[in-house]
C-alpha positions in Angstrom: -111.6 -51.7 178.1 -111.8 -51.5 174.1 -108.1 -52.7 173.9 -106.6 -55.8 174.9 -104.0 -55.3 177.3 -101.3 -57.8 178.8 -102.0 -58.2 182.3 -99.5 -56.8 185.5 -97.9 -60.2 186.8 -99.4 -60.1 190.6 -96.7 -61.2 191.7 -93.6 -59.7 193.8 -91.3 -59.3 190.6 -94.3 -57.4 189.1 -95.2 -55.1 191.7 -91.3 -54.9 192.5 -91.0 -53.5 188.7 -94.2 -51.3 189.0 -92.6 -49.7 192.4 -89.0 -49.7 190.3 -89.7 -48.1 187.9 -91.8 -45.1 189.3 -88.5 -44.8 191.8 -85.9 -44.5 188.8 -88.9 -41.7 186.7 -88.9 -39.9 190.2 -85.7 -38.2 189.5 -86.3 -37.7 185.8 -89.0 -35.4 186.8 -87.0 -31.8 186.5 -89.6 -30.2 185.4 -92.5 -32.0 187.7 -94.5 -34.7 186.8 -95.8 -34.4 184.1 -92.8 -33.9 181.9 -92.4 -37.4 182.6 -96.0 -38.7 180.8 -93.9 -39.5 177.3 -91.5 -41.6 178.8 -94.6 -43.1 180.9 -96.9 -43.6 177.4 -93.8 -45.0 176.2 -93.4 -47.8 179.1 -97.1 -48.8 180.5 -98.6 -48.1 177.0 -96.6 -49.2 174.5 -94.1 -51.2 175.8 -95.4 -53.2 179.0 -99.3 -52.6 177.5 -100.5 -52.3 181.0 -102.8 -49.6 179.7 -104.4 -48.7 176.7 -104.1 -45.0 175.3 -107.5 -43.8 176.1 -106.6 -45.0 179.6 -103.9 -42.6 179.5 -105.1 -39.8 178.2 -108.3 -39.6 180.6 -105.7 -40.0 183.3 -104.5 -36.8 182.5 -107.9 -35.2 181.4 -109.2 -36.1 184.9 -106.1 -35.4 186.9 -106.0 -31.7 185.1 -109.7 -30.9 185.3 -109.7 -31.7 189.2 -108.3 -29.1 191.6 -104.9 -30.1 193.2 -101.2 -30.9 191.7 -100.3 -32.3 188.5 -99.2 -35.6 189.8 -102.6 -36.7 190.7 -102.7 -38.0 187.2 -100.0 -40.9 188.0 -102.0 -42.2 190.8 -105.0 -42.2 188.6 -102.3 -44.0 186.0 -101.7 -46.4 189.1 -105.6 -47.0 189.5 -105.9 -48.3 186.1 -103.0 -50.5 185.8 -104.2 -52.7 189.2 -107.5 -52.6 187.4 -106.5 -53.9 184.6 -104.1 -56.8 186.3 -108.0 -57.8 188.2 -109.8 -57.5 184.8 -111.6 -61.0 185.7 -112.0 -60.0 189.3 -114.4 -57.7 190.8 -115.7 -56.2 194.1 -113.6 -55.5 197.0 -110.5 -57.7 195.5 -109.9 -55.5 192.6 -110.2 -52.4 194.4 -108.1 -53.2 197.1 -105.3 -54.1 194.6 -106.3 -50.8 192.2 -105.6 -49.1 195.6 -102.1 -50.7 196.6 -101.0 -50.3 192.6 -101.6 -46.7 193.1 -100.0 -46.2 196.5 -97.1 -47.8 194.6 -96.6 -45.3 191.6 -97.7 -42.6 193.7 -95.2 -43.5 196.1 -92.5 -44.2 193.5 -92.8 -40.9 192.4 -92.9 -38.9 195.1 -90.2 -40.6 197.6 -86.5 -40.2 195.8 -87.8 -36.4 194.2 -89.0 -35.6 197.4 -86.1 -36.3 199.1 -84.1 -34.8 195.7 -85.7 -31.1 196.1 -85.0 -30.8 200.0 -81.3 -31.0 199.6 -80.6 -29.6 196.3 -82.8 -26.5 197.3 -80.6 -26.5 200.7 -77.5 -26.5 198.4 -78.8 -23.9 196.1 -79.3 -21.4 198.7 -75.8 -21.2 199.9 -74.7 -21.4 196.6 -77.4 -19.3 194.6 -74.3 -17.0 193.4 -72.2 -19.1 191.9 -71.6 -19.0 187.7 -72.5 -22.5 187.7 -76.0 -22.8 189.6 -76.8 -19.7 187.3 -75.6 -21.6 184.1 -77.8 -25.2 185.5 -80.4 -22.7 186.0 -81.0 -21.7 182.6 -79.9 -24.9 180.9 -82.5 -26.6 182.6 -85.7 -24.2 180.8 -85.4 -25.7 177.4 -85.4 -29.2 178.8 -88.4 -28.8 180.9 -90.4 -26.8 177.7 -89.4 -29.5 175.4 -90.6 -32.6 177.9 -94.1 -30.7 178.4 -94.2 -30.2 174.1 -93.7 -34.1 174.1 -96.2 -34.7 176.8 -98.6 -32.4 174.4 -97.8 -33.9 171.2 -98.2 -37.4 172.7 -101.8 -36.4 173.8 -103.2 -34.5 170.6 -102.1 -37.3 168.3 -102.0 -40.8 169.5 -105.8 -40.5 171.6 -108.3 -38.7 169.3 -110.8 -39.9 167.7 -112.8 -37.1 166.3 -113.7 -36.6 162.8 -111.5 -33.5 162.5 -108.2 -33.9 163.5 -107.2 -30.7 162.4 -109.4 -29.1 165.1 -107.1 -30.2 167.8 -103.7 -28.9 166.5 -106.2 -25.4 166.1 -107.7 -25.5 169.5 -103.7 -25.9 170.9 -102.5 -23.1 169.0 -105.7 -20.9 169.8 -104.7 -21.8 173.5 -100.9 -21.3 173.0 -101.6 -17.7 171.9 -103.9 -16.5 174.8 -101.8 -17.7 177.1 -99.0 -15.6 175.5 -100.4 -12.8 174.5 -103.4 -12.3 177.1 -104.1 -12.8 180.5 -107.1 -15.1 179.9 -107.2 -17.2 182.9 -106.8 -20.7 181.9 -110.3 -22.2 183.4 -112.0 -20.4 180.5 -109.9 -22.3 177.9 -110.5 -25.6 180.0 -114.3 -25.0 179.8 -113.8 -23.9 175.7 -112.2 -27.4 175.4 -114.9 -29.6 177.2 -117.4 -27.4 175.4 -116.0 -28.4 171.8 -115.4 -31.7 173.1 -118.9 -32.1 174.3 -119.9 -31.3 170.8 -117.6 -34.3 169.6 -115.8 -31.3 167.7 -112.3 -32.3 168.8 
């Protein structure tokens, strides 16, 4: 780690907040996990400094590179944190407590939206006519577009390094229009932005 970070109390009031907190973001996420990553910056980077911003940003890099579902990238968030509360510790000790810090965000964050979707999708079916469910419905898309623009603004200018910033807010707005206006499939654009990245471009 570059950064200095303050340490996760191992304690049960600090894994008790760890496991908290993930529980009350849970049912924040509307529009799936990662709408929640600025409120997430906001808490384990710049408030609680349980990670650094590079740590957080390669989270998401990783988690969006590897097949599976977006939320892989708070269990990777989870990885670091009980890394980082071990930083003097290695070996088997550290891991074991990088594993149970992820088993508790993941966890967190899976339990109370879990539980969330099942009945409210139940509810919406026998109730998908009504004015109101229609008028949630559509209230609800700005919300979700505006959390994944923070998540995306958060990521393009708080974790680059490169010489030209400029490049970034280019290669997002290159992206932005072939996903609008083409049906490029989005692995091309991934490998485009390792590519420049490779490079040191952006």
């Amino acid at each position: 780690m570059n950064e200095a970070l303050t340490p996760l109390t191992l304690d049960a009031a600090g894994w008790l907040h760890l496991l908290a907190y993930y529980l009350s973001l849970s049912l924040l996420s509307v529009g799936g996990a990662m709408a929640t990553a600025p409120e997430m910056y906001r808490h384990t980077v710049e408030q609680q400094g349980w990670l650094s911003p590079h740590q957080f940003s390669d989270s998401i890099a990783i988690a969006q590179a590897a097949p599976g579902p977006n939320i892989m990238y708070v269990a990777l968030l989870g990885w670091n944190i009980g890394l980082n509360a071990m930083t003097p510790l290695t070996g088997w000790t550290a891991w074991l407590v990088a594993l149970t810090s992820c088993l508790l965000c993941m966890g967190g964050m899976l339990l109370p939206s879990s539980w969330l979707t099942w009945s409210s999708t139940r509810w919406l079916r026998r109730n998908h006519a009504r004015r109101s469910v229609r008028a949630f419905r559509w209230g609800m898309m700005p919300l979700v577009v505006g959390m994944v623009l923070a998540t995306g603004w958060i990521l393009a200018t708080r974790t680059t390094d490169s010489a030209h910033p400029w490049a970034m807010w280019a290669l997002t707005a290159a992206a932005a229009a072939l996903v609008w206006k083409t049906k490029l499939h989005l692995l091309w654009m991934l490998a485009a932005g390792a590519l420049l990245g490779s490079l040191g471009l952006i």
